[in-house]
mmCIF file of the N, C-alpha and C atoms, coordinates in Angstrom:
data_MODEL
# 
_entry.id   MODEL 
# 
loop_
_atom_site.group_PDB 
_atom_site.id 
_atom_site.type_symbol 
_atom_site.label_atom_id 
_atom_site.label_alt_id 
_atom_site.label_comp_id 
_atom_site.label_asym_id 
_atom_site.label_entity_id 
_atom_site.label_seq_id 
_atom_site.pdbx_PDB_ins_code 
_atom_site.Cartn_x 
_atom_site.Cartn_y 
_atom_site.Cartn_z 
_atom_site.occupancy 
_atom_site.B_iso_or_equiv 
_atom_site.pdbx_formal_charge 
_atom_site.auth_seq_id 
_atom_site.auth_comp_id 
_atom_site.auth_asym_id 
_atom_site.auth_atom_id 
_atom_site.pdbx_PDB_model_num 
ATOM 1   N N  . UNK A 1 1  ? 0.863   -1.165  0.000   1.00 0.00 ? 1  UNK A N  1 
ATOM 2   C CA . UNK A 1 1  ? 0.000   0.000   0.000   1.00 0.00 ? 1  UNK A CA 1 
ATOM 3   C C  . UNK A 1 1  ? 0.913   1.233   0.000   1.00 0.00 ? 1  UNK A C  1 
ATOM 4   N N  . UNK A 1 2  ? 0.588   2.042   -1.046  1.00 0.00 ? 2  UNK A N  1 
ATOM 5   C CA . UNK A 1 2  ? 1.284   3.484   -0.978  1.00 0.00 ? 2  UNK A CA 1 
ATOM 6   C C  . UNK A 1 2  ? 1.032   4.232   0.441   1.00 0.00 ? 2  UNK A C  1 
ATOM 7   N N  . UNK A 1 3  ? 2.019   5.115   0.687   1.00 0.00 ? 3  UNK A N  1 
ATOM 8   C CA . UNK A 1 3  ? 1.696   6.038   1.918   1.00 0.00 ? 3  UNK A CA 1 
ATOM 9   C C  . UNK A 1 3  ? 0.710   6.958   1.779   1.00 0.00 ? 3  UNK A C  1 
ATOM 10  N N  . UNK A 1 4  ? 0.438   7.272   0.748   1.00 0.00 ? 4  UNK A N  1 
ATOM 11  C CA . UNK A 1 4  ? -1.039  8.221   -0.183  1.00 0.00 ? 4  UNK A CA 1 
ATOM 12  C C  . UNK A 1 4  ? -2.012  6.918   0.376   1.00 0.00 ? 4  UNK A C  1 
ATOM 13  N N  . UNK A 1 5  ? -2.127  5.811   0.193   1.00 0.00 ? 5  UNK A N  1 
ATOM 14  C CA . UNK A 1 5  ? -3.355  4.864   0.515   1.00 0.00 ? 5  UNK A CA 1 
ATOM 15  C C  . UNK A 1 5  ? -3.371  4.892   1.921   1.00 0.00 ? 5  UNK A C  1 
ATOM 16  N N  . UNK A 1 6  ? -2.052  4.662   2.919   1.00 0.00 ? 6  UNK A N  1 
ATOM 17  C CA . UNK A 1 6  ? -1.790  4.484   4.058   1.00 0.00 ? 6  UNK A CA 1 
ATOM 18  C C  . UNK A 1 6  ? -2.873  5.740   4.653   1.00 0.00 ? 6  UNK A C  1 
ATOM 19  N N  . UNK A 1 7  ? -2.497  6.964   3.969   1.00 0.00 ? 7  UNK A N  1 
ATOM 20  C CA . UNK A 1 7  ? -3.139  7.688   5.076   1.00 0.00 ? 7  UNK A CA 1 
ATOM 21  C C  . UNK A 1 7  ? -4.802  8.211   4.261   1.00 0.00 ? 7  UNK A C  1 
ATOM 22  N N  . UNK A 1 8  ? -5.003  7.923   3.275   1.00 0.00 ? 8  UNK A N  1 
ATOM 23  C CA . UNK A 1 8  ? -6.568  7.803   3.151   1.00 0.00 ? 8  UNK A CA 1 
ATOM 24  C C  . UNK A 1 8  ? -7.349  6.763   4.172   1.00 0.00 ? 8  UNK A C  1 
ATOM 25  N N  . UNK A 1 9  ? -6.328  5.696   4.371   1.00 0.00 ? 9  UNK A N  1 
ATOM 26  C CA . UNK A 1 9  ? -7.045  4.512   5.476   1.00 0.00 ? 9  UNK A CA 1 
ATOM 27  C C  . UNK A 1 9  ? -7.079  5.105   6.466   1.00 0.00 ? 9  UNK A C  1 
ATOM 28  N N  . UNK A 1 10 ? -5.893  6.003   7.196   1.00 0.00 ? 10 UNK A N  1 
ATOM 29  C CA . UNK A 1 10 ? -5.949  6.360   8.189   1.00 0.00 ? 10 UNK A CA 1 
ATOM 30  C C  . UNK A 1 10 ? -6.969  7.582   8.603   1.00 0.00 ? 10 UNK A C  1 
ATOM 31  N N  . UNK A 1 11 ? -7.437  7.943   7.687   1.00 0.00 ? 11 UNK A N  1 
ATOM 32  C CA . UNK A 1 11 ? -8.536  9.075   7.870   1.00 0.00 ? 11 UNK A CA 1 
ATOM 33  C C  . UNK A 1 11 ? -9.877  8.465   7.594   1.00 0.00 ? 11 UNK A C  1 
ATOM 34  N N  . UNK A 1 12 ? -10.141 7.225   6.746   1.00 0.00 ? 12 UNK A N  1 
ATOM 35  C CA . UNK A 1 12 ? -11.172 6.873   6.239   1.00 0.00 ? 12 UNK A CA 1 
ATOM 36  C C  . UNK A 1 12 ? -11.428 5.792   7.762   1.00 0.00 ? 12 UNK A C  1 
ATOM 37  N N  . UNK A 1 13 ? -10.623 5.378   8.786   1.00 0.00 ? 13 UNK A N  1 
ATOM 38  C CA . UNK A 1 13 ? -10.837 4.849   9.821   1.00 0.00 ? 13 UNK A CA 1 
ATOM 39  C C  . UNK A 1 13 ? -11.419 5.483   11.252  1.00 0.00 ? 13 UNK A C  1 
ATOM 40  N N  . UNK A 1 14 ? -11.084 6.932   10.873  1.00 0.00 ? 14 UNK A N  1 
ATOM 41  C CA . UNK A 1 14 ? -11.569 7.682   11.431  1.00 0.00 ? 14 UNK A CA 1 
ATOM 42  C C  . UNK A 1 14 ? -13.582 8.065   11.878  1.00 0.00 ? 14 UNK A C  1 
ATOM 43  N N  . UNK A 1 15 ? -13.996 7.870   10.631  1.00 0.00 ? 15 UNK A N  1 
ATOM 44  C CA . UNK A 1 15 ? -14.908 8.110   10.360  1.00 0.00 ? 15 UNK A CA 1 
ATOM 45  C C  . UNK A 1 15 ? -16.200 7.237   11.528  1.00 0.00 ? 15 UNK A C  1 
ATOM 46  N N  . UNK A 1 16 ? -17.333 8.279   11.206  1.00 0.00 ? 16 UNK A N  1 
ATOM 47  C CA . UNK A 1 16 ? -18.193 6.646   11.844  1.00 0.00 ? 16 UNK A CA 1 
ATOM 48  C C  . UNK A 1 16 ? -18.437 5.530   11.521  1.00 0.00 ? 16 UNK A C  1 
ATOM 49  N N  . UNK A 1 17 ? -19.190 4.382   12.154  1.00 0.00 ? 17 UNK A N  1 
ATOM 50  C CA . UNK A 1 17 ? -19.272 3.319   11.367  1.00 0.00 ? 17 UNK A CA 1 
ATOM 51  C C  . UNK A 1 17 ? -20.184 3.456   10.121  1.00 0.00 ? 17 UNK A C  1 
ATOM 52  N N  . UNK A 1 18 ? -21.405 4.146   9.856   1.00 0.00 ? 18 UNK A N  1 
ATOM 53  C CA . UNK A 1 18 ? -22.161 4.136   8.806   1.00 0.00 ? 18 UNK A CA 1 
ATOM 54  C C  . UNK A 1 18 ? -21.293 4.787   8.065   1.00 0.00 ? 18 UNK A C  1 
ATOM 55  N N  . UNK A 1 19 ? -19.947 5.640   7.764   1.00 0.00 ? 19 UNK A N  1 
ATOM 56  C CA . UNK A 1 19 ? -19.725 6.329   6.746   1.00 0.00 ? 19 UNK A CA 1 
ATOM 57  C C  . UNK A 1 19 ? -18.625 6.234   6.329   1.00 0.00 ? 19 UNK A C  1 
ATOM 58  N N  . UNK A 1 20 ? -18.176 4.931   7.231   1.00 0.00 ? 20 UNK A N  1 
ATOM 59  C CA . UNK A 1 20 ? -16.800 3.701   6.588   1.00 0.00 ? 20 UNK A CA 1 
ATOM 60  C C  . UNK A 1 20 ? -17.479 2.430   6.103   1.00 0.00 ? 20 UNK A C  1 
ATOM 61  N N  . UNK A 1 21 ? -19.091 2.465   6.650   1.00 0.00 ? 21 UNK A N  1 
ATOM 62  C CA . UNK A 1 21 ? -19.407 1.621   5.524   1.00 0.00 ? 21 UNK A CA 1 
ATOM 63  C C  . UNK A 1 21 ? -20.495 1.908   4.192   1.00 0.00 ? 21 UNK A C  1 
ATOM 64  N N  . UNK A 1 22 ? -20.773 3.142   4.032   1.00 0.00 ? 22 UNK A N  1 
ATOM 65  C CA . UNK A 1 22 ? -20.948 3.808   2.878   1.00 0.00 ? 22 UNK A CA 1 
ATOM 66  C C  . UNK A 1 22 ? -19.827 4.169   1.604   1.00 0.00 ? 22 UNK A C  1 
ATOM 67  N N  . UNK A 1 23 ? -18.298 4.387   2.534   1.00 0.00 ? 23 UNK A N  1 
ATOM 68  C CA . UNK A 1 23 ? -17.478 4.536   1.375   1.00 0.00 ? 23 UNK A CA 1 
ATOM 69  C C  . UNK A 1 23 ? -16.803 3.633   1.179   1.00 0.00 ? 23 UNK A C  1 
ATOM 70  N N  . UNK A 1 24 ? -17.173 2.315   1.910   1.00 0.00 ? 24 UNK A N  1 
ATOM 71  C CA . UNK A 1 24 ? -16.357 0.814   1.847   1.00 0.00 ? 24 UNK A CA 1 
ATOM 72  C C  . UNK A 1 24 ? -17.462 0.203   0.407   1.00 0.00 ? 24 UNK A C  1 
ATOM 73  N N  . UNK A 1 25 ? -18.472 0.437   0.659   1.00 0.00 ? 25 UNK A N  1 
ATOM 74  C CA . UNK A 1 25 ? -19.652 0.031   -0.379  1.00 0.00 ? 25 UNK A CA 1 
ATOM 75  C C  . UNK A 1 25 ? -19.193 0.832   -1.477  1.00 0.00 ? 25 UNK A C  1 
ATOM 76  N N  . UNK A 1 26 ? -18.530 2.315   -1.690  1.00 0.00 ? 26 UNK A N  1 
ATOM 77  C CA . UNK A 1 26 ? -18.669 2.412   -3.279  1.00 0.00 ? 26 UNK A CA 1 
ATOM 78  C C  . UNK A 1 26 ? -17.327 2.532   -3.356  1.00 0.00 ? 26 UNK A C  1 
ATOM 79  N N  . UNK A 1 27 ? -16.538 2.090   -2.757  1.00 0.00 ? 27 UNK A N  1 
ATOM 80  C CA . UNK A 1 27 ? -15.365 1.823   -3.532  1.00 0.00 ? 27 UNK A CA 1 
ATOM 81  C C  . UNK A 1 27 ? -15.481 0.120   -3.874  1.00 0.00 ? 27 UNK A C  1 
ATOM 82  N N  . UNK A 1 28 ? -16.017 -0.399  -3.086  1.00 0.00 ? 28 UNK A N  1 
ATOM 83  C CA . UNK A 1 28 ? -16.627 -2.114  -3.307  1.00 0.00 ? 28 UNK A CA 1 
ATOM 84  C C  . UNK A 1 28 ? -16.918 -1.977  -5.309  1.00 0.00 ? 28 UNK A C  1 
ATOM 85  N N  . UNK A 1 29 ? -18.138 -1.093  -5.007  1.00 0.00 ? 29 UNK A N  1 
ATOM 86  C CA . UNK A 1 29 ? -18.528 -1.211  -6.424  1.00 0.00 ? 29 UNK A CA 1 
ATOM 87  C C  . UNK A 1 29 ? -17.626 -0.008  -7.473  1.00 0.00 ? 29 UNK A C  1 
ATOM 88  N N  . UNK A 1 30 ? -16.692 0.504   -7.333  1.00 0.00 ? 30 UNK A N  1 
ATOM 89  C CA . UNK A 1 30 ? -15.960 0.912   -8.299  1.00 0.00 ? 30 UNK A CA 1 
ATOM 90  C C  . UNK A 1 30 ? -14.682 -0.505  -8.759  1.00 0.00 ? 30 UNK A C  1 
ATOM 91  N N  . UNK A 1 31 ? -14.900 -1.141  -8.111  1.00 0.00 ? 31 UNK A N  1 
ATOM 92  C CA . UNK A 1 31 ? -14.215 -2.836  -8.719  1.00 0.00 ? 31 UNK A CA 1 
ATOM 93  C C  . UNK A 1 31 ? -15.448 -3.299  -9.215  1.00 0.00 ? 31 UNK A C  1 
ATOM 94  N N  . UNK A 1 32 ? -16.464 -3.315  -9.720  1.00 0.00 ? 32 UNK A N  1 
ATOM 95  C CA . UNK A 1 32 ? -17.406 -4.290  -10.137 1.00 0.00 ? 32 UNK A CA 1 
ATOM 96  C C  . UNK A 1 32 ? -16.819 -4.135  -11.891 1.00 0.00 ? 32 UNK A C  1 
ATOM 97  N N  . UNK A 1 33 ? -16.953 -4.959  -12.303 1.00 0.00 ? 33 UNK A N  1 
ATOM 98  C CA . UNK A 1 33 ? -16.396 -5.321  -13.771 1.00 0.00 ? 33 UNK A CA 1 
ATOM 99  C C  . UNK A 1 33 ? -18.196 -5.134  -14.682 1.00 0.00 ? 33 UNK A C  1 
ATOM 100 N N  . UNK A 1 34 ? -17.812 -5.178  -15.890 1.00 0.00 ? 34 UNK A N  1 
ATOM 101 C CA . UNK A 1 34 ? -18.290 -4.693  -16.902 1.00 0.00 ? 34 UNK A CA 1 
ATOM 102 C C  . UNK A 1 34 ? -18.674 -6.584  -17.504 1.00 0.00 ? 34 UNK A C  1 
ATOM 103 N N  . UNK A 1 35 ? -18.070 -7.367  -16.926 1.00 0.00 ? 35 UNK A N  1 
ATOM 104 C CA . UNK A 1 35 ? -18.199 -8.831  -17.509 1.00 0.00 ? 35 UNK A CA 1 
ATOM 105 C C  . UNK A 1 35 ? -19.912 -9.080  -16.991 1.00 0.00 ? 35 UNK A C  1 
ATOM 106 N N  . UNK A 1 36 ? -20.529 -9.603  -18.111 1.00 0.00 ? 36 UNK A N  1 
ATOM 107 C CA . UNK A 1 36 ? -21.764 -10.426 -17.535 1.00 0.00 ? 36 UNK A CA 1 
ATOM 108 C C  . UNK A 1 36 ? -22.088 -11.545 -17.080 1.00 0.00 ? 36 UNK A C  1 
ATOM 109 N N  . UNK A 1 37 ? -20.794 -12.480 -17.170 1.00 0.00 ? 37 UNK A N  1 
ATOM 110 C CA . UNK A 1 37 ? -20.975 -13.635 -16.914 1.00 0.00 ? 37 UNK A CA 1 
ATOM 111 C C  . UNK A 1 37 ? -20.407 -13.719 -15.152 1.00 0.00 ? 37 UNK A C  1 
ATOM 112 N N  . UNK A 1 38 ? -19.561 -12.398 -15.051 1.00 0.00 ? 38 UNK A N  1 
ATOM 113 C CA . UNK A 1 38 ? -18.936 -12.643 -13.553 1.00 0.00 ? 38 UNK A CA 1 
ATOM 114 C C  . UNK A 1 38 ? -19.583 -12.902 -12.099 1.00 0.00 ? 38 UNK A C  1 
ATOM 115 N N  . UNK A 1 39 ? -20.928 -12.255 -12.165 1.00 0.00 ? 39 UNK A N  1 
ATOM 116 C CA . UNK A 1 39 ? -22.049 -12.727 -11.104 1.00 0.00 ? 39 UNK A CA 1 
ATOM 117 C C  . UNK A 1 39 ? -21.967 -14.409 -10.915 1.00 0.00 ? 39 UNK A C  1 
ATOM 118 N N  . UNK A 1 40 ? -22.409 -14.770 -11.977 1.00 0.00 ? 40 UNK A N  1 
ATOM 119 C CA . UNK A 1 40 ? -22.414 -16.379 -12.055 1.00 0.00 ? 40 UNK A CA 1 
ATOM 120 C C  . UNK A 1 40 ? -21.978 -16.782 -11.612 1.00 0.00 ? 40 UNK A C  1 
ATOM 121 N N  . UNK A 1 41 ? -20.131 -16.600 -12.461 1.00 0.00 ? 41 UNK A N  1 
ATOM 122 C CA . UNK A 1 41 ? -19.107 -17.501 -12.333 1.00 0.00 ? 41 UNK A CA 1 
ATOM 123 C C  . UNK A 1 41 ? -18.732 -17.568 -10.596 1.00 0.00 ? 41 UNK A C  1 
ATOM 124 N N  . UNK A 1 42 ? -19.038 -15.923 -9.937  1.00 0.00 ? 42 UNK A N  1 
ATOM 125 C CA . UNK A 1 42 ? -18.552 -16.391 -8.570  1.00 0.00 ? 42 UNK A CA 1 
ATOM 126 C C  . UNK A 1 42 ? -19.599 -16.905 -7.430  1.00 0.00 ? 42 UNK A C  1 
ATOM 127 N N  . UNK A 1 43 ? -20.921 -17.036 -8.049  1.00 0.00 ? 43 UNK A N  1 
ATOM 128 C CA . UNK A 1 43 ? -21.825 -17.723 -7.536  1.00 0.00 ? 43 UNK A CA 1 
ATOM 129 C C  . UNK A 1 43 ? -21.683 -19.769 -7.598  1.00 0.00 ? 43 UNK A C  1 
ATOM 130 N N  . UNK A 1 44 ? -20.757 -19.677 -8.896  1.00 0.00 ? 44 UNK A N  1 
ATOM 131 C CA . UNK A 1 44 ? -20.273 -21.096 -8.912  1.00 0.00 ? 44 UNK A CA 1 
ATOM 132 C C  . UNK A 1 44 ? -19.134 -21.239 -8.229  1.00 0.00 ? 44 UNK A C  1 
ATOM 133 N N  . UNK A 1 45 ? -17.883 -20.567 -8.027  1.00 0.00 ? 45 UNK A N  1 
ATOM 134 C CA . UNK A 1 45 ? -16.858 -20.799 -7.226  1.00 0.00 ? 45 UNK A CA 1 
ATOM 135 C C  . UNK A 1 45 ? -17.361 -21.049 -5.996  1.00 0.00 ? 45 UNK A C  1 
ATOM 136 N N  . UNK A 1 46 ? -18.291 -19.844 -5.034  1.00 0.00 ? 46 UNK A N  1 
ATOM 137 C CA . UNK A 1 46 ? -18.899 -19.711 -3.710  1.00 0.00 ? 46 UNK A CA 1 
ATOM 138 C C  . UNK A 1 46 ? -19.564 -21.014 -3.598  1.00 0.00 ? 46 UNK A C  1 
ATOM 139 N N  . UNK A 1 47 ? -20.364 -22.029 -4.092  1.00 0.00 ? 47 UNK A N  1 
ATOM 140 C CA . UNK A 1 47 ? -21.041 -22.967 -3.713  1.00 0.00 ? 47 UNK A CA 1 
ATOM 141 C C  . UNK A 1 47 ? -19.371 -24.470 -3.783  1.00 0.00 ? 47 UNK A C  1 
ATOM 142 N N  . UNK A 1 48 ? -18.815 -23.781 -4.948  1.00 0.00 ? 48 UNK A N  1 
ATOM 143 C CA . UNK A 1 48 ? -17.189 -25.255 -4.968  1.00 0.00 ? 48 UNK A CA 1 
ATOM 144 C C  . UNK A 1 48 ? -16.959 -24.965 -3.474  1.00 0.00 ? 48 UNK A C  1 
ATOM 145 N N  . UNK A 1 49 ? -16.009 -23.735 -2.711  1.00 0.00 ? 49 UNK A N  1 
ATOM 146 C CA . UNK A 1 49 ? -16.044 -23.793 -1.932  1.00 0.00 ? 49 UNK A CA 1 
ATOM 147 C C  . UNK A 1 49 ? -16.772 -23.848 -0.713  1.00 0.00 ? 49 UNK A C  1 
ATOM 148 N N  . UNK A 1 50 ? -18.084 -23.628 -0.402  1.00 0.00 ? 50 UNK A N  1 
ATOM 149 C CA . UNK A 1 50 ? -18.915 -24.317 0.598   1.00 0.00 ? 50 UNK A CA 1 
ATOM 150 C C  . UNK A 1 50 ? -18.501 -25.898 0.388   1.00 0.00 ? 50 UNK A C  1 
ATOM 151 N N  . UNK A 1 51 ? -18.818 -26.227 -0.660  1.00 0.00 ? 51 UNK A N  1 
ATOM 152 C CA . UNK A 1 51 ? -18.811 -27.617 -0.534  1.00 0.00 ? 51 UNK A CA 1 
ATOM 153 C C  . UNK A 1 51 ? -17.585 -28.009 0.149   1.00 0.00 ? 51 UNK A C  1 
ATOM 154 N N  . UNK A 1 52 ? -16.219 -27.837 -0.576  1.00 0.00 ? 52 UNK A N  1 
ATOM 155 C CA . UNK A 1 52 ? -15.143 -27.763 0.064   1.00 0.00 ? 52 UNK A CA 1 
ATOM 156 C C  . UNK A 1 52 ? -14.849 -27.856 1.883   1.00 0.00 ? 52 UNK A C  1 
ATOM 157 N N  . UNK A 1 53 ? -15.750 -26.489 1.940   1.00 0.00 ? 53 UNK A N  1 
ATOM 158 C CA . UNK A 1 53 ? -15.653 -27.001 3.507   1.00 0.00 ? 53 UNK A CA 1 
ATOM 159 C C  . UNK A 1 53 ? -16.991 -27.825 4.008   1.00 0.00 ? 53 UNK A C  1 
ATOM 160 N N  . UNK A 1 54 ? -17.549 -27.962 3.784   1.00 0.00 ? 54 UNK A N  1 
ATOM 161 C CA . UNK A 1 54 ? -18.710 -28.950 3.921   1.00 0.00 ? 54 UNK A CA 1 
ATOM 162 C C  . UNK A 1 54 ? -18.361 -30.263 4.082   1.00 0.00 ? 54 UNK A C  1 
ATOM 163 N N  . UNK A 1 55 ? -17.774 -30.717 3.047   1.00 0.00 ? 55 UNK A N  1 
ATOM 164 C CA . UNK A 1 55 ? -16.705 -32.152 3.081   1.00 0.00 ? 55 UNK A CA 1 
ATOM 165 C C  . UNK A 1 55 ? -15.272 -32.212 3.837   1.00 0.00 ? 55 UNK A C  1 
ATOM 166 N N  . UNK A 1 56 ? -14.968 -30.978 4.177   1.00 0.00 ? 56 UNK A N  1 
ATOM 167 C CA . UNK A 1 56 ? -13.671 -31.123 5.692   1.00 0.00 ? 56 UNK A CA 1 
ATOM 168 C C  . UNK A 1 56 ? -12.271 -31.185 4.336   1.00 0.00 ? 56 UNK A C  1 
ATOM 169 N N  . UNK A 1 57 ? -12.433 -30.827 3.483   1.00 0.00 ? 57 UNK A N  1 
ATOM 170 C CA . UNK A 1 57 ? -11.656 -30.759 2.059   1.00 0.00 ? 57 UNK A CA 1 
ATOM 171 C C  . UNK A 1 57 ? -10.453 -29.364 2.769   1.00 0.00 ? 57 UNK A C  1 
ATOM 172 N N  . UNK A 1 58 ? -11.356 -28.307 3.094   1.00 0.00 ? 58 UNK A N  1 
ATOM 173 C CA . UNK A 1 58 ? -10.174 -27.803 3.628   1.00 0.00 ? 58 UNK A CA 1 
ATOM 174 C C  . UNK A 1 58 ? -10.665 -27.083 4.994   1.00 0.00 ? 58 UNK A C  1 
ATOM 175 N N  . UNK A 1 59 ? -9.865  -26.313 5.719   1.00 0.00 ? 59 UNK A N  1 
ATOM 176 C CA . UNK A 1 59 ? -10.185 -25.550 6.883   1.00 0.00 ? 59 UNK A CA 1 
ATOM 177 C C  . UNK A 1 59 ? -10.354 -24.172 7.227   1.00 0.00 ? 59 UNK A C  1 
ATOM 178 N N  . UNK A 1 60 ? -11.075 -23.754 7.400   1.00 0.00 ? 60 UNK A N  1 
ATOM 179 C CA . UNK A 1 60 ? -11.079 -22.057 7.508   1.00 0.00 ? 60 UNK A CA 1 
ATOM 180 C C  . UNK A 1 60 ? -10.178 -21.774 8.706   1.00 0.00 ? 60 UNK A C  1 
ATOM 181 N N  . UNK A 1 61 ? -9.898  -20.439 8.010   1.00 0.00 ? 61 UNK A N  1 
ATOM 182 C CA . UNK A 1 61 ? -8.569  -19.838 9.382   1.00 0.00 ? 61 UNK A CA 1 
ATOM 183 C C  . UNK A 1 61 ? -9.342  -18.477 9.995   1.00 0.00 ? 61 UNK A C  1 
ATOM 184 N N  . UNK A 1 62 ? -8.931  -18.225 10.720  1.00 0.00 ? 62 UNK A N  1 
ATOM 185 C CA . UNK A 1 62 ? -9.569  -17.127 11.457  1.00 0.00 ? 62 UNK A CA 1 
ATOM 186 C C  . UNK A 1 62 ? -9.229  -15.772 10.613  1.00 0.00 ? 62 UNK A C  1 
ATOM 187 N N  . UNK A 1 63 ? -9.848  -14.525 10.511  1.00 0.00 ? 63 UNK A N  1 
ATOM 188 C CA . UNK A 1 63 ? -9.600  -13.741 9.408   1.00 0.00 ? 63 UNK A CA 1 
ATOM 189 C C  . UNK A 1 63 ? -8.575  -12.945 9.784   1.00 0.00 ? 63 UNK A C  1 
ATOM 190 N N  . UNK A 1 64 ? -7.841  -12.516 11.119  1.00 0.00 ? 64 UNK A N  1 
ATOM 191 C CA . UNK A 1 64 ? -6.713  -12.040 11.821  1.00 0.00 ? 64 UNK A CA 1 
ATOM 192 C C  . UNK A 1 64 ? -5.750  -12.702 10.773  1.00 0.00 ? 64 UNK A C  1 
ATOM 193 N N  . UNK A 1 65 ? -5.759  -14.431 11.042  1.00 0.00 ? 65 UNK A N  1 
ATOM 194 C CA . UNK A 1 65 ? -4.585  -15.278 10.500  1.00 0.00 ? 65 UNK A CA 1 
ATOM 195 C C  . UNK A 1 65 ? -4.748  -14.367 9.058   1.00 0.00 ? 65 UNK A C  1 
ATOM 196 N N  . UNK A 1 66 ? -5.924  -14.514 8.156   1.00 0.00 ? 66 UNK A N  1 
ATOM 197 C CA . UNK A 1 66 ? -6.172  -14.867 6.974   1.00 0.00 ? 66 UNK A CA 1 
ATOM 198 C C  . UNK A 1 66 ? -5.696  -13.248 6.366   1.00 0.00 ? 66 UNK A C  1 
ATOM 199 N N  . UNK A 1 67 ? -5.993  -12.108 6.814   1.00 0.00 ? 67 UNK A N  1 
ATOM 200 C CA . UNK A 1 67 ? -5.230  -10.880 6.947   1.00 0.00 ? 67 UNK A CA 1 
ATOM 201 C C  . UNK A 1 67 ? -3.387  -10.747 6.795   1.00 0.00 ? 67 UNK A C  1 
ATOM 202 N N  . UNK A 1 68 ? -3.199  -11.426 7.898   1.00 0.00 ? 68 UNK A N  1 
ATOM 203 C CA . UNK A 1 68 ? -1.694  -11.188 7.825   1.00 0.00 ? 68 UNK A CA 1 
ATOM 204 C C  . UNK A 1 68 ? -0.703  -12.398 6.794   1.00 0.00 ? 68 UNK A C  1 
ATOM 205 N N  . UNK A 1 69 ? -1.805  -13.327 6.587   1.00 0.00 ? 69 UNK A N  1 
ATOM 206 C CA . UNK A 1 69 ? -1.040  -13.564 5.094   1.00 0.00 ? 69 UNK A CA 1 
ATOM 207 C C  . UNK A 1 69 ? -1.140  -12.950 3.991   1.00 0.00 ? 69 UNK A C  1 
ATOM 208 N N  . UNK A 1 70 ? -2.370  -12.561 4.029   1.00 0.00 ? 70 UNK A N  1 
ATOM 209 C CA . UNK A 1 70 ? -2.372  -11.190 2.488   1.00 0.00 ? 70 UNK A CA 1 
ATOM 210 C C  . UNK A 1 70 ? -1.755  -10.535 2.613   1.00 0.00 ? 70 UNK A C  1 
ATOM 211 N N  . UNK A 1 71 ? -1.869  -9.296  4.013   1.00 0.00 ? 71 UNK A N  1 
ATOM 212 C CA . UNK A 1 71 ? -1.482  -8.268  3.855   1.00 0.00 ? 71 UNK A CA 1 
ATOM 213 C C  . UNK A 1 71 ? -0.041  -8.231  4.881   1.00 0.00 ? 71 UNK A C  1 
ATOM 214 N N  . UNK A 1 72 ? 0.288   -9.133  5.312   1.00 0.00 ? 72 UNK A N  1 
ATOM 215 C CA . UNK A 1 72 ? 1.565   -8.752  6.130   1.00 0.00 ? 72 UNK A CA 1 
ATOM 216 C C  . UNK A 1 72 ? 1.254   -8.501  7.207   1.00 0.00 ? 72 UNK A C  1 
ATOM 217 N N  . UNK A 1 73 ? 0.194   -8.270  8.021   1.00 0.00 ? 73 UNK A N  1 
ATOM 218 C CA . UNK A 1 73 ? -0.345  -7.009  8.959   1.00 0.00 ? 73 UNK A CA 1 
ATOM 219 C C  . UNK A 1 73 ? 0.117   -8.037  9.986   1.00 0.00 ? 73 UNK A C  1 
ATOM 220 N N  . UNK A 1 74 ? 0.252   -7.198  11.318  1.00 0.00 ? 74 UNK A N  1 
ATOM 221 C CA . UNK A 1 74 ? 0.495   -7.877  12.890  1.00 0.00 ? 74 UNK A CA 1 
ATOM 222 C C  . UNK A 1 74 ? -1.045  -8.142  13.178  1.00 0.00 ? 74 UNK A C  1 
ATOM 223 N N  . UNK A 1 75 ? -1.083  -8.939  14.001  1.00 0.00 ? 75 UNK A N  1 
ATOM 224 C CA . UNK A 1 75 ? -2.397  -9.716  14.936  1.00 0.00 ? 75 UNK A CA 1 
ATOM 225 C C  . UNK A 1 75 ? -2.991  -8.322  15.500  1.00 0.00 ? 75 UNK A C  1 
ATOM 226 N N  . UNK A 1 76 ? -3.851  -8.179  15.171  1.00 0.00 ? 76 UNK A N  1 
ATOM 227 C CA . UNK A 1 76 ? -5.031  -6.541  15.801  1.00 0.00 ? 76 UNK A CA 1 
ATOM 228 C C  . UNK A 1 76 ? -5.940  -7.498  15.976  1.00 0.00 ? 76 UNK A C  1 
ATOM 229 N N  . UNK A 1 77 ? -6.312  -8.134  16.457  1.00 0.00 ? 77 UNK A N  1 
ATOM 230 C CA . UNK A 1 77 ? -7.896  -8.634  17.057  1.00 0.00 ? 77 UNK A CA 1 
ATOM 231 C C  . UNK A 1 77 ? -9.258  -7.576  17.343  1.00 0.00 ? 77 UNK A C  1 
ATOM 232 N N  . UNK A 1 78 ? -8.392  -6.430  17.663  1.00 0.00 ? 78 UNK A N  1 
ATOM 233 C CA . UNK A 1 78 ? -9.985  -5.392  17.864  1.00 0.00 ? 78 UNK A CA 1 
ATOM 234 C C  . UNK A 1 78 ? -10.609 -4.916  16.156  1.00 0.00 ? 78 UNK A C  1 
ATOM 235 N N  . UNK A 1 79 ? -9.762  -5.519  15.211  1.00 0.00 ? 79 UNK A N  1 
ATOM 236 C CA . UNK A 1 79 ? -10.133 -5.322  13.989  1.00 0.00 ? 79 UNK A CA 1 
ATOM 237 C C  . UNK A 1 79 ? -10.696 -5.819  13.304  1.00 0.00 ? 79 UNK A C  1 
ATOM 238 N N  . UNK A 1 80 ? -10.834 -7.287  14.108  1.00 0.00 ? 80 UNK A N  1 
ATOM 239 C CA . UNK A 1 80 ? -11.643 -8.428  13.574  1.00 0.00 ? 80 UNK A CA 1 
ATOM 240 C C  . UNK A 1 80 ? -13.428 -8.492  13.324  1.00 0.00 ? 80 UNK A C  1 
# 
């Protein structure tokens, strides 16, 4: 993350909860793609994986863990 992103987060964390999750929602949908088939396709991935864990195929990690492998980040639990 750029230090320009670093500190939009750091101000956009600021905010209340309805108006970090008003601008979490349209930056959500400024990634929505122009593809028509993409609804689908991740309505078919989302049910592979249910199944996945349904059958013990694989294990969910807690989203702290699942965070600091994406993003590098240290263990914040009040963020969870």
């Amino acid at each position: 993350m750029t230090s320009h992103a670093k500190k939009l987060l750091h101000e956009a964390l600021q905010l209340a909860p309805a108006e970090r999750e008003a601008l979490a929602g349209k930056l959500f949908d400024s990634l929505e793609t122009d593809d028509p088939d993409a609804e689908a396709l991740w309505q078919v991935e989302i049910q592979h994986r249910i199944a996945e864990l349904d059958q013990s195929k694989v294990e969910p990690i807690p989203w702290g863990e699942a965070r600091r492998l994406i993003f590098g980040e240290a263990d914040d639990s009040a963020r969870d």
